[in-house]
C-alpha positions in Angstrom: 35.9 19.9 -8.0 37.3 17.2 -10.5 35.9 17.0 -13.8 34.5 14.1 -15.6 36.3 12.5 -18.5 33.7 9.4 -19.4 31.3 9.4 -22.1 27.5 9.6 -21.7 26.1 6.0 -20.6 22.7 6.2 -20.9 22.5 3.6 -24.4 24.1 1.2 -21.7 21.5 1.6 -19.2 18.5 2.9 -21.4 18.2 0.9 -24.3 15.4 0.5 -27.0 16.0 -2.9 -27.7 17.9 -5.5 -26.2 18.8 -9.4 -27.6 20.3 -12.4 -25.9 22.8 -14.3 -28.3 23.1 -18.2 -26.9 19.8 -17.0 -25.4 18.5 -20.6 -24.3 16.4 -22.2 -21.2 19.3 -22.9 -19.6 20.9 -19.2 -18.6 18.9 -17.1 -16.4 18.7 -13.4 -18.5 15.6 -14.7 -20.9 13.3 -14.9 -17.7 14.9 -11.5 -16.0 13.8 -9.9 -19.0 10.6 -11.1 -20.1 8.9 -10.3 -17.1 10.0 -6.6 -17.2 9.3 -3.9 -18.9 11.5 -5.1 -21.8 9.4 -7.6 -22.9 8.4 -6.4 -26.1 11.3 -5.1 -26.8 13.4 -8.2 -26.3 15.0 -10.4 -29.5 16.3 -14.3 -28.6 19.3 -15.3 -31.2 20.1 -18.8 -31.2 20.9 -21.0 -34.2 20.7 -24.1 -33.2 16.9 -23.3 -31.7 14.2 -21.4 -34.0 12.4 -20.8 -30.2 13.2 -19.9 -26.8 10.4 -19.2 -24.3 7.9 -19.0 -26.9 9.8 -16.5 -28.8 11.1 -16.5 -32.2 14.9 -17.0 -32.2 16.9 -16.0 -35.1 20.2 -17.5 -36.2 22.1 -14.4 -36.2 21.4 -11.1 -35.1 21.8 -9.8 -38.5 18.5 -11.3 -38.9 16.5 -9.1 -37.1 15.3 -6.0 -38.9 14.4 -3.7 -36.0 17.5 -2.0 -34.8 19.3 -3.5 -31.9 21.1 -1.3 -28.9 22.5 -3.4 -26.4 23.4 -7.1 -26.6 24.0 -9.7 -24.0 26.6 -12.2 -25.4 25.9 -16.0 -23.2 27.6 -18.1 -26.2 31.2 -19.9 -25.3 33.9 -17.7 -25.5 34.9 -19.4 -29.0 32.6 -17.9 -30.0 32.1 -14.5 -28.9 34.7 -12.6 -31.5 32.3 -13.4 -34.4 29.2 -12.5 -32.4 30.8 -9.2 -31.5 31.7 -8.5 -35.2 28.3 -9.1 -36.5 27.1 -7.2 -33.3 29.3 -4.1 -35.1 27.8 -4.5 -38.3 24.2 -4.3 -37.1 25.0 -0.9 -35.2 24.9 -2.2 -31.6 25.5 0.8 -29.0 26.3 -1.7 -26.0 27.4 -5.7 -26.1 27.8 -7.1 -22.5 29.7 -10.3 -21.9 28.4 -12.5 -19.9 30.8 -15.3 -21.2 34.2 -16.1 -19.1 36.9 -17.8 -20.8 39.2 -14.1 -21.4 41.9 -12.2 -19.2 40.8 -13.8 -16.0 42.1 -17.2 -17.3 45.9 -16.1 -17.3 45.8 -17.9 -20.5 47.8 -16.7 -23.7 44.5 -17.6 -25.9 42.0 -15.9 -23.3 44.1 -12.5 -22.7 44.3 -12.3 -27.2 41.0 -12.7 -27.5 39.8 -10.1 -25.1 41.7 -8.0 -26.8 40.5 -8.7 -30.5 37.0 -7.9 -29.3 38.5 -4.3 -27.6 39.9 -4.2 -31.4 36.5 -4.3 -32.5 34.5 -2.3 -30.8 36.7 0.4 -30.3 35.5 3.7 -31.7 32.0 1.9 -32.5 30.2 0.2 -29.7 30.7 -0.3 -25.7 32.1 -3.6 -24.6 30.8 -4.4 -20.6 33.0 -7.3 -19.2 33.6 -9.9 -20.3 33.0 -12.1 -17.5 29.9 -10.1 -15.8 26.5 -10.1 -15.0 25.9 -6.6 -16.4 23.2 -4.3 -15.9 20.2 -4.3 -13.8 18.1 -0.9 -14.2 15.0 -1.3 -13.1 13.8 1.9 -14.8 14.5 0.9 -18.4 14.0 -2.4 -17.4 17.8 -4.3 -17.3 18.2 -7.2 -15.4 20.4 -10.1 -14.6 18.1 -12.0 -11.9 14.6 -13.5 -12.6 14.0 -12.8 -9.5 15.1 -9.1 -8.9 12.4 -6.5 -8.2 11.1 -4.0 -10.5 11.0 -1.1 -7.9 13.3 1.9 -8.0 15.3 3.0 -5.6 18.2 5.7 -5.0 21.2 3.0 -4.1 24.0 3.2 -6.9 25.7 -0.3 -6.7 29.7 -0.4 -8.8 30.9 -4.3 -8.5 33.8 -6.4 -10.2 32.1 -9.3 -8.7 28.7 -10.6 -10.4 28.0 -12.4 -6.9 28.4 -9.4 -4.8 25.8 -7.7 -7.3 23.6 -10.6 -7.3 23.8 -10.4 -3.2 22.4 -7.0 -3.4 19.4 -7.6 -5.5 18.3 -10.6 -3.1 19.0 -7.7 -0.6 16.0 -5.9 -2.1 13.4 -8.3 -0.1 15.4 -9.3 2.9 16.6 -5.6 3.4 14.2 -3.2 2.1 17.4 -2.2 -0.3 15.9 -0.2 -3.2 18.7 0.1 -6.0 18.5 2.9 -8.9 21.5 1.1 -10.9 23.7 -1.7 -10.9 27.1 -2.7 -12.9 28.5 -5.8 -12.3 31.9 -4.8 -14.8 34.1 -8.0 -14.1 37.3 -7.9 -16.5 36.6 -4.5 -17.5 37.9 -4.8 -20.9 36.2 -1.6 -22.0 34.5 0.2 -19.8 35.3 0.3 -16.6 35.0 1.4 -12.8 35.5 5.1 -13.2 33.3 4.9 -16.4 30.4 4.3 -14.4 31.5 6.4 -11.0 31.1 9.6 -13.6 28.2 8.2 -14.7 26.4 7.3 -11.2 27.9 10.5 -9.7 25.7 12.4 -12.2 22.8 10.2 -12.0 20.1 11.7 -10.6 18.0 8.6 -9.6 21.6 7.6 -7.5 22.0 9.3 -3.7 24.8 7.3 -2.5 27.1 5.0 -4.2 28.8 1.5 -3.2 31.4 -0.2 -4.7 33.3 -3.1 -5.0 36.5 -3.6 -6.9 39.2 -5.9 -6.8 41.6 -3.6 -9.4 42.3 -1.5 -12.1 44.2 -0.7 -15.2 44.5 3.0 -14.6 45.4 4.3 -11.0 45.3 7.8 -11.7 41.8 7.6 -13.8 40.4 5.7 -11.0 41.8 8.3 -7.8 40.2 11.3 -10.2 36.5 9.5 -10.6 36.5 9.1 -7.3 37.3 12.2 -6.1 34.6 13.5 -9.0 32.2 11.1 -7.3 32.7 11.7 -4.0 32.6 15.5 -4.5 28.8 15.2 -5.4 27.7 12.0 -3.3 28.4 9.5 -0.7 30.8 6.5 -1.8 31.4 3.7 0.3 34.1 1.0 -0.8 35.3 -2.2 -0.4 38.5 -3.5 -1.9 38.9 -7.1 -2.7 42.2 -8.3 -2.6 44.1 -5.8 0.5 46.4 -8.6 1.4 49.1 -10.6 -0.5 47.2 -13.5 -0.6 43.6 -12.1 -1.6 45.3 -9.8 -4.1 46.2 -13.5 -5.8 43.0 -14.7 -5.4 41.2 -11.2 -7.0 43.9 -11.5 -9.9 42.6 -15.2 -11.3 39.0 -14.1 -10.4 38.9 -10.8 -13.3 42.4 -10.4 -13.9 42.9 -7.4 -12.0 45.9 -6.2 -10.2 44.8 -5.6 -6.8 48.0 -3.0 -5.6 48.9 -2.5 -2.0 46.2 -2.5 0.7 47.5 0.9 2.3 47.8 2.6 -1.7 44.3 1.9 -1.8 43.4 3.5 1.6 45.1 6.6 1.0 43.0 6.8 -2.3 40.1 6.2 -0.8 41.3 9.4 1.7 41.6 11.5 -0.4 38.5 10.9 -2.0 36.3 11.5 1.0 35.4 7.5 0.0 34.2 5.7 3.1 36.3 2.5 3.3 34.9 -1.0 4.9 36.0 -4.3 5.5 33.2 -6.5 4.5 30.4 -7.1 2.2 27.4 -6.6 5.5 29.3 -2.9 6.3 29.2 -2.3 2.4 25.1 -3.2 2.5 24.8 -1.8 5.8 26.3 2.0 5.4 24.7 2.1 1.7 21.2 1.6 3.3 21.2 4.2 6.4 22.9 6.8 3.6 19.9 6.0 1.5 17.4 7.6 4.1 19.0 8.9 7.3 20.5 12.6 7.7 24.1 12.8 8.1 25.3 12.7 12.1 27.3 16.2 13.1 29.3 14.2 15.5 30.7 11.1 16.7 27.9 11.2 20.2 26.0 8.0 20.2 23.6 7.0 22.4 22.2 3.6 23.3 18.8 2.7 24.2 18.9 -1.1 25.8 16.6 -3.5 27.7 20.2 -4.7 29.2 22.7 -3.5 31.7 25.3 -6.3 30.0 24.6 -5.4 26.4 25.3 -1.4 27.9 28.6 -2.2 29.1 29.1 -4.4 25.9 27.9 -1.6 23.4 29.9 0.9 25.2 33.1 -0.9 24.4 31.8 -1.4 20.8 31.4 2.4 20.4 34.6 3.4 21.7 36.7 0.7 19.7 34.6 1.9 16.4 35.7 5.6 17.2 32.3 6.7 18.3 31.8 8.5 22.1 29.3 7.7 24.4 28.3 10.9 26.2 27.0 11.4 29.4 23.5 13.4 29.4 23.0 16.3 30.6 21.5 17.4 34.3 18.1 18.2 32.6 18.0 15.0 30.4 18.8 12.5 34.0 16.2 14.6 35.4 13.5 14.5 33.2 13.8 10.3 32.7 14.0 9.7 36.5 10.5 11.1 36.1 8.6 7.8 34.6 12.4 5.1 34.5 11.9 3.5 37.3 14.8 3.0 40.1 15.1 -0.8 40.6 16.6 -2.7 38.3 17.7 0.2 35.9 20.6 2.5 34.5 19.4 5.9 34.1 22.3 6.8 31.7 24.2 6.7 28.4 23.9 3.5 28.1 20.0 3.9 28.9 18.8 0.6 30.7 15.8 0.8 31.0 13.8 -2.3 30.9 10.5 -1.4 32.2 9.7 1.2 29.5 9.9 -1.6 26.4 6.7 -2.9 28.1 4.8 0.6 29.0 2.3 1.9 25.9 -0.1 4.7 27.7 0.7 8.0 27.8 0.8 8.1 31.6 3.1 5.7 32.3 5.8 7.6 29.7 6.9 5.5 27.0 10.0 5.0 24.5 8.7 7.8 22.7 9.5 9.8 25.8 13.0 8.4 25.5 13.5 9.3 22.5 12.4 12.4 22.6 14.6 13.3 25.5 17.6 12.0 24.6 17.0 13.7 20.6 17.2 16.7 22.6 20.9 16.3 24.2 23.3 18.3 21.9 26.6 16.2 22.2 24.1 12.8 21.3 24.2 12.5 17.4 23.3 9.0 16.8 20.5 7.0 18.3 20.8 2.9 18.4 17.8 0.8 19.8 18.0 -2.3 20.6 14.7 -4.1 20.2 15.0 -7.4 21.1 11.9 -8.1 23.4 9.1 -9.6 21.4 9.8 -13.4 23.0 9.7 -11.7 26.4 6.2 -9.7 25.3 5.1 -12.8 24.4 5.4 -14.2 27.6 4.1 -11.2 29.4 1.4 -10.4 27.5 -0.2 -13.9 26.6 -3.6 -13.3 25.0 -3.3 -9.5 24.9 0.0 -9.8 22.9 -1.3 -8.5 20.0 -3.3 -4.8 21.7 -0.4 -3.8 23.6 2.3 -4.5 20.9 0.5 -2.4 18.5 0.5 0.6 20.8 4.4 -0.1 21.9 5.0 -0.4 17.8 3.4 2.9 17.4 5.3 4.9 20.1 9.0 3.5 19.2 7.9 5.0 15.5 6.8 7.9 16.8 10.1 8.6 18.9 11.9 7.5 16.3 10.2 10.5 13.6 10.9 13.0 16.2 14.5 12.0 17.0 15.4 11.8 13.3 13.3 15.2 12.8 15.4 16.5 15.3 18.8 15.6 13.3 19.5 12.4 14.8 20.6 9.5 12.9 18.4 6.4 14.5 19.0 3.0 13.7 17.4 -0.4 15.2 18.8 -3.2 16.3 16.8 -6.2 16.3 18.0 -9.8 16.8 16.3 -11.7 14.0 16.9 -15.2 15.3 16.7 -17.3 12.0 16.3 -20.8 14.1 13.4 -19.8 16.2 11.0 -22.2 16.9 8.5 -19.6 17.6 6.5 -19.0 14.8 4.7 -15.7 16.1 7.7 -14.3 17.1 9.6 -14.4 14.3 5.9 -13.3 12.1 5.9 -9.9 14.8 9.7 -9.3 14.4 9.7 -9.3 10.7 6.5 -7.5 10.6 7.5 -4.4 13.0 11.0 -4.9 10.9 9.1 -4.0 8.0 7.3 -1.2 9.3 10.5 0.6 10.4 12.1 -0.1 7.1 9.1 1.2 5.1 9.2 4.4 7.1 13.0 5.2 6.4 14.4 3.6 9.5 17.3 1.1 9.2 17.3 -2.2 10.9 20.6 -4.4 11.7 20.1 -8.2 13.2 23.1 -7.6 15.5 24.5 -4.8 17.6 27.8 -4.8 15.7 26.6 -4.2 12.3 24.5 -1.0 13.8 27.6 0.2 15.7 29.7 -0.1 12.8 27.2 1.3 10.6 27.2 4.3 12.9 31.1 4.3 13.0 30.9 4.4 8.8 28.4 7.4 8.2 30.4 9.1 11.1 33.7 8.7 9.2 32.1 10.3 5.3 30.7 12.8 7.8 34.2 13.7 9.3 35.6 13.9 5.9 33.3 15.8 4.7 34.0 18.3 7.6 37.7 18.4 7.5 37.5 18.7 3.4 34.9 22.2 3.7 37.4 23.2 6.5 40.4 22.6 4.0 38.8 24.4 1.5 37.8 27.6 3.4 
């Protein structure tokens, strides 16, 4: 196993006390902070205002006589060397930079002075950025975004890009995403992606790690913090900047030098680091890792209301590198008991309409399903698609509400037994932003929720839960061939 070579972070992402200099009503971190837990702890500078949000601001942040840890710079970039000094002399453990204006310019004047504040710092505090939206913690109480929740979670999020962080905090409410720690690192002056890969790989609060980055200084410090952090942990990556053209646009975005799309994939390899192609498979893979047990194969098996959405899955499995397996004797035999014949697919694909509808024990249910086809040993992943509550709606009429409870209560109850079984279980549900419907989109979100809250991933479309199934497949593979490698 690599060893770590990073200093301990925790006065970056624990501090006692934190101030904003150029704190003012007009930048967003006064109002992520006062409403969290470091509220009392929490020191406005701004000379040219003796207030900010009812606080006391101080002209300088030698002016404050409590000590100071971490520091979140929001002033022009003019003026950030002389804040940075003064940041020095008071004893600050940690300055972030949320001010552009540095490397990522390409300009002469830009690239000197991010190095005069390295200059500064070095040996005496810990510079994050510049250009960044820093840390967001929400056990000490960090944050970037007034409106990020305060819950904690077990999701490590890595990102050079302060939008791609800010996209996984609003993630928290649409997606159930619970984060333990993120770093949004941009120019990476100081401290930088394999910094907090060490750091994360460690953390105990973090279960599986996702990262962005566009590029980095130091290849080979970089290939052994991921192979540290992907020796203890799940890692799943996306690199900005894989062709010619994006590796341009990732260059004037932090100043990065993005390298060769295939360098980066045999990295990555070598690693055991899951690498996707998008920002929704990053989200995606991080959220079923979170909660679901690891799939020992690549047998998937799909649970429709559809014979066209079969045939279409099928060919989404089998592009993604997954198999779709054909139960066994027993398993045929034991759903032709309560599937009906007409109108049907007693198979893998299972079409099987009827059952979506069916809520007494008598009648056998989707928790019958699931329960059979948990119990097929070449079947390692489970996808429902659960796309009937307009339909349900229809059928149902006054009684919608009754029989949807009990139909809610048996797909959860297969779904516990599958996963207790081993299976990894994912939903698919179609979460039509445009419908007109109002209590269908209220039930869908609702029954979304449930599953979420009890550990179950949801997806809106069949190809994010196939290629989420494709991604934890592929760590799991690696995984395998590494323990096989290594006797």
């Amino acid at each position: 196993m690599k060893t770590k070579t990073s200093a301990n972070l925790d006065d970056v992402f624990f501090p006692r006390n934190v101030a904003i200099i150029g704190a003012s009503p007009g930048v967003a971190y006064p109002l992520a902070l006062l409403g969290g837990k470091l509220r009392d702890r929490l020191f406005m500078v701004n000379p040219n205002s003796t207030e900010v949000f009812g606080r006391k601001s101080y002209a300088s942040i030698l002016d404050i006589a409590e000590p100071v840890d971490y520091v979140i710079l929001t002033l022009p970039a003019k003026y950030a060397v002389q804040a940075v000094r003064e940041c020095v002399q008071k004893g600050v453990k940690a300055i972030h930079s949320f001010t552009s204006g540095f490397s990522e310019t390409g300009l002469k004047e830009g690239i000197e002075m991010e190095k005069e504040l390295v200059s500064i710092v070095k040996g005496k505090a810990r510079l994050i950025g510049p250009n960044c939206m820093g840390i967001y913690c929400p056990k000490s109480g960090l944050s970037f975004n007034p409106a990020s929740t305060h819950e904690e979670g077990h999701i490590g999020v890595i990102s050079q890009s302060g939008t791609f962080a800010q996209f996984f905090i609003h993630a928290g409410r649409s997606r159930n995403v619970k984060i333990s720690k993120i770093v949004s690192y941009g120019n990476a002056a100081d401290l930088d992606c394999p910094d907090f890969l060490e750091y994360l790989a460690d953390d105990s609060d973090t279960r599986v790690i996702a990262l962005y980055i566009e590029g980095i200084k130091d290849g080979r410090r970089l290939k052994s913090a991921l192979e540290y952090a992907g020796s203890k942990k799940p890692v799943i990556a996306l690199k900005g900047g894989v062709t010619g053209q994006g590796g341009r646009v990732a260059s004037s975005h932090t100043g990065a030098l993005a390298g060769a799309g295939e360098t980066w994939a045999t990295m990555f390899r070598q690693a055991e680091v899951v690498q996707v192609d998008d920002f929704d498979d990053l989200l995606n893979a991080a959220v079923a890792l979170n909660d679901s047990p690891l799939p020992a194969g690549k047998g998937v098996s799909i649970i429709t209301y559809s014979g066209g959405f079969s045939v279409v899955q099928t060919d989404m499995c089998v592009k993604a590198g997954l198999d779709i397996p054909q139960f066994s004797a027993k398993a045929v035999e034991e759903l032709r008991k309560f599937v009906p014949v007409s109108g049907t697919m007693v198979g893998n694909p299972l079409d099987a309409w009827q059952l979506f509808y069916k809520y007494e024990e008598k009648d056998g249910t989707l928790k019958d399903v699931l329960r059979i086809i948990a119990g097929e040993k070449d079947v390692h992943s489970i996808i429902l698609q659960f796309d009937v509550i307009r339909f349900m709606l229809n059928m149902w009429g006054d009684k919608f509400e009754e029989y949807f409870a009990a139909v809610a209560e048996k797909v959860l109850q297969g779904c516990h037994y599958a996963r207790e079984s081993g299976k990894l279980v994912i939903v698919s549900m179609f979460l039509d932003p445009f419908a007109e419907n109002e209590i269908e989109r209220k039930y869908n979100l609702l029954f979304k929720k449930r599953l979420e809250s009890e550990g179950f991933p949801v997806y809106p479309t069949l190809n994010d839960a196939v290629r989420t199934v494709a991604s934890i497949y592929k760590y799991t593979e690696m995984r395998r061939k590494k323990l096989l490698q290594t006797g």
